[in-house]
N, C-alpha and C positions, 0 to 999 in steps of 0.2 A: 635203680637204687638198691645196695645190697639191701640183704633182711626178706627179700620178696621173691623165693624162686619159685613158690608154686600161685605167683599172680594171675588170677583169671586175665583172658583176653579180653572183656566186658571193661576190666576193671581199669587195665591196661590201658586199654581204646578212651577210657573217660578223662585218664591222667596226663592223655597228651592233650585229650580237648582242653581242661583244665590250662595248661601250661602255656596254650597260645592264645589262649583269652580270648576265644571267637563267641560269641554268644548263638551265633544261628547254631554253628555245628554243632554248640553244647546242646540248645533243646532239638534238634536233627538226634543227636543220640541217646537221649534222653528218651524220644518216641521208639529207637531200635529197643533200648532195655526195656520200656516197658511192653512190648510186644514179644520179645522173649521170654519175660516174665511168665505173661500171660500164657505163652506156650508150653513154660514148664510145670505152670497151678495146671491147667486140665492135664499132663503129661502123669501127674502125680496124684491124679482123679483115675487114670488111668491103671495104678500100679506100678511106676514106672520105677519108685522109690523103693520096692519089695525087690530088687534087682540089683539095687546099690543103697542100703539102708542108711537112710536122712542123710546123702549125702547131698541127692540132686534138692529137696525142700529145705537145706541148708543154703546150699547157694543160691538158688532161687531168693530165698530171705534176704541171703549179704546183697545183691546185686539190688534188689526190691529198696532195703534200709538205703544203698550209695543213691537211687535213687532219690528217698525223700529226701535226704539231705542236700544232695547238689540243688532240688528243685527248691527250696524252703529257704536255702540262705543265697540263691543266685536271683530270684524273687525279690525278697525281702529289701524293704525301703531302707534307706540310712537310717532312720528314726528307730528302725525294729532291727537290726541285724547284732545288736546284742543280745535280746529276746531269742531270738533266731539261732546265735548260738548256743544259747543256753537249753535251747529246745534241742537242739543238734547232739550236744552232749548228754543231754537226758535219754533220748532216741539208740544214739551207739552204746554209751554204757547199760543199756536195759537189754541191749541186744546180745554186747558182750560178756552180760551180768556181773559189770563193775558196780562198784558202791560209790567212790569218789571217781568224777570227770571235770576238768579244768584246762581255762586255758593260762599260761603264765607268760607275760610279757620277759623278755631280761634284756639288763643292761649294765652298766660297770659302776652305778652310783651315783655317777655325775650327769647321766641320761644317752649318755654315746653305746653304741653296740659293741656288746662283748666279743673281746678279738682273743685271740691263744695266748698275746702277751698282757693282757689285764685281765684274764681269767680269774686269779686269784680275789679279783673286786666284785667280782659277778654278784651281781643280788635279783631280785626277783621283785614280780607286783604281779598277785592275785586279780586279773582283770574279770574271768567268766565261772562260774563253779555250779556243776550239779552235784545234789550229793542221792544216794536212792533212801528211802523214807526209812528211817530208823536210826540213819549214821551219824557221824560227827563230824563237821566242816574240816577239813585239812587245813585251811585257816582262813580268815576273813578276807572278804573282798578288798582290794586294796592295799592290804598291808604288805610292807615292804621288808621282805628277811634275805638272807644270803640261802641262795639257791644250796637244797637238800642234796646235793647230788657230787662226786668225786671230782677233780680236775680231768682228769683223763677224759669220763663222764660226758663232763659240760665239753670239752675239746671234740667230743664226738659229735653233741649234738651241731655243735660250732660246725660244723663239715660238712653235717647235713644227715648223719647216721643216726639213725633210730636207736632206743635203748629198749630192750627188752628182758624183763627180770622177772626168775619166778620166784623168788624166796628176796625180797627188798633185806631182809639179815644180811646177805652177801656186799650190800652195799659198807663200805669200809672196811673191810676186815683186814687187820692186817697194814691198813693205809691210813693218812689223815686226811678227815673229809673236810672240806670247806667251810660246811655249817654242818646245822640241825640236819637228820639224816631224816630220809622219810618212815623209818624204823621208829622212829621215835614219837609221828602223830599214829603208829597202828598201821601201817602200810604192809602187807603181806606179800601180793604182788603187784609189778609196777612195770607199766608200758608208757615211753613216751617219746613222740615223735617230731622233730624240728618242724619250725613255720618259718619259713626262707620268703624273703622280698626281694628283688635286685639281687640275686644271690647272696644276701646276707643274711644270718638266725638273727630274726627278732623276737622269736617266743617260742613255745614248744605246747602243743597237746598233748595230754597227760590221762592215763586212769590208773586206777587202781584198787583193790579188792582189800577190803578189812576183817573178814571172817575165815577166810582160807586163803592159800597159796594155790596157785594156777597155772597152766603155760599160756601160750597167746599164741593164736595158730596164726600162720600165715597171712591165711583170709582175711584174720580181724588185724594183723598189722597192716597188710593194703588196707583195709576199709580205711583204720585210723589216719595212716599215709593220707587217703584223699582228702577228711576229714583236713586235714592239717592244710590241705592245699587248699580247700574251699575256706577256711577259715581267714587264711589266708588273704586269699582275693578278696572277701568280703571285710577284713580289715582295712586292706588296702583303700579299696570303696570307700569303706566309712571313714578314713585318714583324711582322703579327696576332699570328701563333700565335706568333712570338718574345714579341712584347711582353707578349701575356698568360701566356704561361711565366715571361719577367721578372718580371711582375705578383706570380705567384702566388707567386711564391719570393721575394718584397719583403716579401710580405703574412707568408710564415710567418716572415721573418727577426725581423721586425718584433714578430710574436706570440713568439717567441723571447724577443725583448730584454725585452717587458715582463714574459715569466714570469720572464728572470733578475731585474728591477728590485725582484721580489714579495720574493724573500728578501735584499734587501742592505739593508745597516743602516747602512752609513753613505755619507757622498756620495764615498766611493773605492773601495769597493762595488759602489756603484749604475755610475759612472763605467767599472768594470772590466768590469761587465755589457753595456752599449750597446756599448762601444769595439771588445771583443770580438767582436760579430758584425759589425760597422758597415760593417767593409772587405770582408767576402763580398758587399755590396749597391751598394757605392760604389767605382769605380776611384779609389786612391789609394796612397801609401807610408807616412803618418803621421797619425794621428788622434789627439786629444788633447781635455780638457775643463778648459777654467780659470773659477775661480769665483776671485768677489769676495768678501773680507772685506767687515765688517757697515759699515765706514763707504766701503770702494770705491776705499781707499788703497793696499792688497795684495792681491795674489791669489794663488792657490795651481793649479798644473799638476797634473791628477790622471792618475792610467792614462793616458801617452803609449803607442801603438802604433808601430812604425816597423819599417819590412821593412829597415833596417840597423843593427848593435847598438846604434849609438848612440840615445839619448834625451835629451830635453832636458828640463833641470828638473823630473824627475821627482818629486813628493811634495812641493817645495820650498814656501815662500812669499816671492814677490817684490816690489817696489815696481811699483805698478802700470805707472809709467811705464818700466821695463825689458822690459814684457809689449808693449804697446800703446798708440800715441797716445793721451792724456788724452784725445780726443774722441768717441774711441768708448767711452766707459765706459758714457754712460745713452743710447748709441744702441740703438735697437730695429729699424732695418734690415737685411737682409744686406749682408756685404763681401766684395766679392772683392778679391784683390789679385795681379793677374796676373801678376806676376813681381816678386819681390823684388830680386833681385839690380838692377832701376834706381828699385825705392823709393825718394823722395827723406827723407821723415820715419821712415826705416826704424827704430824700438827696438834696443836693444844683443841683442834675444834674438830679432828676424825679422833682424837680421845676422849673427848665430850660426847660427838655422835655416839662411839663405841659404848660408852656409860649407860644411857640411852635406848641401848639394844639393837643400833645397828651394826650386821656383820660385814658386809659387800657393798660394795658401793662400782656400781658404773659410772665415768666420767668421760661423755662424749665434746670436745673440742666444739667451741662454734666459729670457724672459719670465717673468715671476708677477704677478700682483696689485699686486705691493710693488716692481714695476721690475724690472729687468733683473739679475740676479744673475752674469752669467758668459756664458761662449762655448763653443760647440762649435766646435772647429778641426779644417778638415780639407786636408792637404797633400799637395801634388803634387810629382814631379821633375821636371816640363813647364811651361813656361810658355801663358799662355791661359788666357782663362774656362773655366765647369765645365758641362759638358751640363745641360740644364734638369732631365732627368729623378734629376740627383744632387741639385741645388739641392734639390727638391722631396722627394726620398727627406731629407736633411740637413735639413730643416725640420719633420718628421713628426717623426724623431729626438729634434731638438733639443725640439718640444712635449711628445714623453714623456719626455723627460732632468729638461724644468723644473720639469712635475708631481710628478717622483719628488724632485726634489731639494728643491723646497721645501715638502713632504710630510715630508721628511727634517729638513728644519730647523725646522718646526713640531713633530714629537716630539719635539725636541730641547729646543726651549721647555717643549714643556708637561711633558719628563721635569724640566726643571733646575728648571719652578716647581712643579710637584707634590712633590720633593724640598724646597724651600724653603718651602712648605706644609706639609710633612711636619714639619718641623723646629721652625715657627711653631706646629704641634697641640702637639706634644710640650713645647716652651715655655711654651705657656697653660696643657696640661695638668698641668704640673708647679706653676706658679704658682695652679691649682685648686686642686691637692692642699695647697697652703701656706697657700690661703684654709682651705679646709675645715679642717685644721687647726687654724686662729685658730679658726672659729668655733666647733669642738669644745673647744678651749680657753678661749672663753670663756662658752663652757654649761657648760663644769665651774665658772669660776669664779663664773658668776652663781649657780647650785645651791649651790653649796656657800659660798663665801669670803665673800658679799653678803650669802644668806638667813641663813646663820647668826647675824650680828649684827643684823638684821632680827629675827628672832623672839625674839633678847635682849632688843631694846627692847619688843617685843610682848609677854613675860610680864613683863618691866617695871613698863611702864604698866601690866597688865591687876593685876599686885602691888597698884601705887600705890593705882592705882582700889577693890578690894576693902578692904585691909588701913590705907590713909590717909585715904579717901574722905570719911569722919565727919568728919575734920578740916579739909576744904577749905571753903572758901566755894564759891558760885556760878560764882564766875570760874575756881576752881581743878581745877573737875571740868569744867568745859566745857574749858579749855585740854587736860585729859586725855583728854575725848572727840576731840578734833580731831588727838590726837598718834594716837589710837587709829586715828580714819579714813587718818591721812596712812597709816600702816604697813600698814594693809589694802590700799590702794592700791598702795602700792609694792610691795606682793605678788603684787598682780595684775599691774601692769606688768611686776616681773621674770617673774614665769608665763607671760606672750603674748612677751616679748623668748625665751624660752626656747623656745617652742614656736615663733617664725617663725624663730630659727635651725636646730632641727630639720626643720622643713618645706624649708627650706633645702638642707641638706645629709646628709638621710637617703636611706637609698636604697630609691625604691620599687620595687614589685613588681606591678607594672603586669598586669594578667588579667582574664579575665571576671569578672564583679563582678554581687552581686544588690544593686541598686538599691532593691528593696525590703525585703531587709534590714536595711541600711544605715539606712532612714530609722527603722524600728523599733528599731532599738537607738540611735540620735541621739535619740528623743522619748523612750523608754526613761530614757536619761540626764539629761534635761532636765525630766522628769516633775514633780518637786516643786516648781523653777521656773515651773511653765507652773498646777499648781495655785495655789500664790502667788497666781500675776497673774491669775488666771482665766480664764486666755487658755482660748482653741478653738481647738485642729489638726485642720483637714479635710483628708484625703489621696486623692489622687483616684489610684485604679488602674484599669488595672494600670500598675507601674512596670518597664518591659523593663529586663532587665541590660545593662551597658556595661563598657569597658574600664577602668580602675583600682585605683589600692591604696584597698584595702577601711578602714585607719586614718586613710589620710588624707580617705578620702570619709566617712564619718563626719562627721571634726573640722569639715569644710566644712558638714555639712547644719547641725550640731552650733550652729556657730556664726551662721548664715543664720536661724534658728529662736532663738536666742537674740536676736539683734536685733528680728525682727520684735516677740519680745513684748516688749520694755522701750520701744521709739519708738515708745509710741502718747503721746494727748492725754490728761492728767491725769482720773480717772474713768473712763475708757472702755474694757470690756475688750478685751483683745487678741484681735482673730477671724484666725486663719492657714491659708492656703490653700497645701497643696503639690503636687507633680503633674511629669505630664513630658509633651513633647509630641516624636513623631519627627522631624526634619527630612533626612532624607535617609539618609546615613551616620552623621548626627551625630541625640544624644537629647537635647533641652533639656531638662532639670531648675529648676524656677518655683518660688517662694517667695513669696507676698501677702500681703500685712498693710493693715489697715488705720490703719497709724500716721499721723504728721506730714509723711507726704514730703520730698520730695529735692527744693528748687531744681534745672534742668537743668543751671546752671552749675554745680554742687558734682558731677555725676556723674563726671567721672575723679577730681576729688580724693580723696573717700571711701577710695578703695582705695589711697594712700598711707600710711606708716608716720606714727601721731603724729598725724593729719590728723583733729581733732575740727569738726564745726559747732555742736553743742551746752556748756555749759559741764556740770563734772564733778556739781553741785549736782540740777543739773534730770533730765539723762538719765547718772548715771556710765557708764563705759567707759575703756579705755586710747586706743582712736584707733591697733588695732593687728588689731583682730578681721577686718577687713574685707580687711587687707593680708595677712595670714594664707592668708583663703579664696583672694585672685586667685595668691598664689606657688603654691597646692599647686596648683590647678584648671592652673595652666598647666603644672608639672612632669609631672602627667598625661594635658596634650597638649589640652588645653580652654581655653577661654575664658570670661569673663565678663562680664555686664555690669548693667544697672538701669535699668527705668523707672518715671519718680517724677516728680511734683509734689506745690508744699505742697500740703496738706490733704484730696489725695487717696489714701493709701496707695501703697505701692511695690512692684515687682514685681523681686526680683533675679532671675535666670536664671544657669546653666551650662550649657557644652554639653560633654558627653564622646563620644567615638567608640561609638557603638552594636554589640553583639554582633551585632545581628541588626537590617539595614537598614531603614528602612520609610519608608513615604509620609511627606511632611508633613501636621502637622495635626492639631486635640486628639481624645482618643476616651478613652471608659475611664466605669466608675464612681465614682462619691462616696461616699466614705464620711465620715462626721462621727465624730472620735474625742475624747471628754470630756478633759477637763484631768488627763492620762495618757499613757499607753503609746499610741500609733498601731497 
């Protein structure tokens, strides 16, 4: 570093240790100097100093003072390393018999580091000061003035170049100085040296003598030099261990806000939650959280904070444009707004804030999915941007504000349409209960109101035919037969209209179920039919239980068994094959015949109401049997369906939910059961 050309090797050797931040090497030489030391006090016990007078007990002292210094602020806890400086400063300026020692932080005003092209902004903050016992403070701790020192000056220290003055008179002459000159607090002489971080000046060490003008030897520029460099690292240090102190108490503020977020229920709440810790993390007077209604025409001020009692538009809802320039509505950027009061598109309600006493206002965006919903605002009584590390903390914020809030307005949805679903069940279910009704109403009246004058006509005719018969011709008894058929029929059709609105709207009782019960008591009932026809029922067991109502699984097999034997081919007896095969959770229940088959294209019709392929002459039925079995199979949670071609027999199938799961795939014995009971 110029300024240093008759630097001891001691001094040297300590400033590279310094520079790589090793700590072993630093107290490793730390024990060299002091064993030099020590070799130069007896050396000088000796006389050795009458040979070169107070040169060598001179530097013996400089090297002895780099000593306690390195040792006393490389030591020193975060708690004490302002003490530490201050003792540092006391130490070299006693040594170098200054009166004022100081350290001075600088920056450009707005808290950034002074560069060549904002020099002219540079200002200062008194952070460390000794003064020696009699003098007068060069100025208070703290306080903030425009660096005493020339441009040129300050571009020096900017560099890295030390300043060293023996008459501080010399400072402006001639030139115009930035500020207050140090001439002006009594400064006679003035030494002072940059403190570089990351290769940037962030402050300078400084002395100076009030009583007389002096030179500054070499020596005491390297001392001050290291000075600066230890001052330095122990700034640094103390920066650290602040920031990760800040860090960690960001972090639990932070964990805070979200456990308050956990229980508020609504978004003023939620709002009351963040708001509330927000300004322990964030320098500010006023924090507030505006959300936009749904179309982003009004907005609403929720939980305003403000360290004076007024509040603005607390709970309100306002036209947007009283809040905020229309163009930041679907901005997703941040805003600062450095000072209101020369806003020119100021709102009636940042000219109110302003009134107020607020200057600045940060306005971080709360994002979703679905746009931008609202603002986190947060206000100052100062004007000027907002430290990076608030922006940053006000961003974290605002991501867990948007989360909670539009978390907030999604239960909100799904309460108000869960409610309006609720209301829509109860509606249907009401308008069920009015069906069921009808059709219990008109199962009574088909039973009773229909049949009864149906079987009038049946013993009627069945009168005529006995007791007239003698008297009819040919034409008169067939006309009787056919009134006879039509009435059978209509008896049949009202019995299946009867029983598919019972399957309908009865209520079953859904349980484990013996399947082969079931088919036992269906062939059972069908018995004298199946001798009739001559049909064959082979049942292949075993048949596992499954889930349903035992009545209406019956009428199903009941009816599946009745079809099979009447669609066969004129002469051929009916050969019928029943059985179940597992398929997983579900038990397919099979039915085979060797009748007429099913075209592919007729397989969903079949299972409509009404829905004949055949005419009533050739295969009778109503065209209702079939639509019977698909209503109940499906009310007890099954399905149906049928494989068929003409003239190859058909195979219908159900599937019910199995008691007891099993592989797919057929397995069981045959059993052939004669034209009978299965």
């Amino acid at each position: 570093m110029p300024g240093r050309p008759h630097e001891s090797p001691n001094a040297a050797r300590l400033r590279g240790v310094l520079a790589q931040g090793d700590a072993a090497a630093l107290r490793h030489h730390i024990a060299e100097l002091e064993r030099e030391i020590a070799q130069w006090r007896r050396a000088d016990t000796l006389g050795l100093d009458a040979a070169d007078p107070g040169n060598l007990k001179r530097r013996a002292d400089f090297e002895a003072t780099l000593i306690d210094l390195a040792t006393s602020l490389i030591k020193a806890p975060a708690a004490l390393i302002d003490r530490t400086i201050e003792h540092g400063l006391g130490t070299l300026g006693t040594f170098m018999g200054a009166e004022i020692g100081l350290v001075i932080v600088m920056h450009d005003g707005q808290g950034a580091t002074v560069r060549s092209e904002t020099v002219e902004r540079a200002r200062t903050t008194t952070t460390h000061l000794w003064q020696a016992p009699g003098s007068s403070a060069l100025r208070p701790l703290g306080t903030e003035t425009p660096l005493g020192l020339l441009q040129s000056e300050i571009c020096q220290l900017i560099d890295g170049r030390p300043i060293r003055l023996h008459s501080a008179g010399s400072i402006g002459e001639g030139q115009q100085a930035v500020g207050e000159s140090w001439l002006g607090i009594g400064a006679r002489s003035v030494a002072i040296v940059p403190v570089t971080l990351q290769g940037e000046t962030v402050a300078c060490v400084g002395f100076a003598t009030l009583a007389a003008e002096r030179d500054w030897s070499d020596d005491e520029m390297n001392l001050l030099g290291a000075l600066a460099a230890l001052v330095g690292n122990a700034l640094a240090r103390k920066h650290s261990e602040t920031e990760l102190l800040l860090y960690a108490s960001r972090l639990e503020t932070l964990h805070e806000i979200e456990r308050g977020i956990v229980g508020a229920g609504s978004p003023e709440a939620i709002a009351g939650a963040v708001l509330a810790r927000l300004q322990e993390i964030v320098a500010c007077e006023r924090t507030s959280v505006l959300i936009f209604d749904a179309t982003r025409e009004r907005g609403r001020i929720y939980a305003p904070q403000a360290t004076s009692s007024r509040s603005v538009g607390r709970g309100q809802s306002w036209p947007i444009g009283v809040l905020l320039p229309p163009e930041l509505v679907a901005q997703t950027d941040v805003t600062t707004i450095e000072d209101l009061r020369i806003m020119e598109d100021a709102t009636p309600m940042m000219k109110r804030l302003a009134a107020e006493g607020v200057r600045s206002v940060l306005m971080v965006p709360l994002a979703t999915p679905d746009g931008p919903i609202g603002y986190l605002q947060i206000a100052r009584a100062t004007p000027g941007a907002f430290p990076p590390p608030d922006v940053e903390t006000a961003l974290e914020v605002a991501t867990t504000l948007s989360v909670a809030l539009h978390d907030c307005e999604l239960r909100r949805r799904l309460s108000q349409h869960a409610d309006s679903l609720e209301r829509r069940v109860e509606e249907r279910t009401r308008a069920l209960l009015e069906k069921v009704d009808d059709v219990e109403s008109f199962t009574t009246t088909v039973s009773r109101d229909l049949r009864g004058p149906l079987r009038g006509l049946q013993g009627l005719t069945q009168a005529l035919a006995e007791d007239y018969g003698h008297l009819l011709d040919h034409t008169g008894r067939t006309y009787v037969q056919r009134v006879q058929g039509s009435v059978r029929r209509l008896d049949a059709l009202l019995s299946d209209l009867v029983d598919y609105a019972r399957v309908s709207s009865d209520e079953l009782a859904i349980a484990p179920t013996s399947l082969d019960a079931a088919v036992t008591l269906a062939a059972s009932e069908l018995a004298g039919m199946l001798r009739q026809q001559d049909a064959t029922l082979e049942v292949v067991r075993p048949l596992p239980d499954v889930y349903g109502d035992t009545a209406q699984l019956v009428h199903v097999l009941r009816n599946l068994i009745d079809n099979a034997a009447r669609f066969v081919a004129p002469g051929v007896p009916p050969r019928i094959r029943l059985g179940a095969t597992p398929r997983g959770r579900w038990l397919r229940v099979w039915v085979e015949d060797n009748g007429i088959g099913i075209d592919p294209a007729y397989h969903a019709r079949i299972f409509r109401v009404f829905e004949r392929l055949y005419n009533n002459e050739t295969y009778p039925g109503t065209g209702i049997g079939l639509a019977i079995v698909q209503k109940a199979v499906n009310r007890m949670g099954g399905g149906i369906g049928v494989e068929s071609a003409p003239g190859a027999g058909s195979r219908f199938w159900f599937e019910l939910e199995a008691v007891t799961p099993g592989p797919e795939g057929d397995s069981g014995a045959t059993e052939t059961a004669p034209p009978g009971p299965a």
